[in-house]
Steps between C-alpha positions, in 0.01 A plus 500: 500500500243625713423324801359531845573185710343560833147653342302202466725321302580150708684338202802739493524581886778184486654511150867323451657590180697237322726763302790511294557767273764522245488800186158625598319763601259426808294746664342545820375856449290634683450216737308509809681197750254673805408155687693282279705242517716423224838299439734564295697280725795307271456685230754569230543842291753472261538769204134623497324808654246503750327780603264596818465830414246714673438177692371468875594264785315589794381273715509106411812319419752511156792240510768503320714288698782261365450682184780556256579797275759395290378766225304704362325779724219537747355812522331679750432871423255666719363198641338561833693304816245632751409129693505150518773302470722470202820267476808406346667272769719301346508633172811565291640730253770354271410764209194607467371826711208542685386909472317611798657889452167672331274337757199770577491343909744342700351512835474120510786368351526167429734238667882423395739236673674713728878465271309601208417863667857505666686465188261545180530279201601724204133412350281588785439883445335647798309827501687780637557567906268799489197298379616171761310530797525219793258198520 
């Protein structure tokens, strides 16, 4: 998927996904989020894979609040974190993981509840301390 929300493109700059993926394959590579904003608020990833690889998020907004990854795995390797304002408040991890370790930028990060970067879940895999830089 190649996109560019904020470039002239009115009809994704506010995009809510209804999604629930279960023994798929769903990919987001390549993505440009600059100027979006996108839900994934609610959703549901159970046993599938779902990749943002080499995908961007600066600038705009990418929710995935009150999301649930019960399975399965969402990658992101060397996505670019580099603005904007990414979440996952509220979102839980009862057995799937969420891979943020190969990200390419992590200068933005985006936003956890504040238990979930006290005490990670055993599925949310964050990039190493060297490439973690405050927001």
């Amino acid at each position: 998927m190649r996109r560019h929300c904020g470039r002239g493109r009115s009809d994704l700059l506010n995009t809510s996904v209804t999604f629930s993926a279960s023994g798929s394959l769903v990919s987001f590579d390549e993505a440009d989020f600059s100027g979006c904003k996108v839900g994934f608020d609610d959703a549901t990833f159970s046993g599938s894979a779902v990749r943002f690889t080499r995908a961007v998020f600066s600038g705009g907004r990418v929710s995935f609040d009150d999301a649930v990854f019960s399975g399965g795995t969402v990658g992101f390797d060397d996505a670019t974190f580099s603005g904007g304002d990414v979440s996952f408040h509220g979102a839980t991890f009862p057995g799937g993981s969420v891979d943020f370790q190969s990200v390419a930028s992590w200068d933005s990060p985006p936003h956890f509840d504040d238990m979930v970067l006290t005490a990670p879940p055993t599925g949310l895999l964050l990039p190493s301390p060297d490439i973690v830089r405050p927001s």
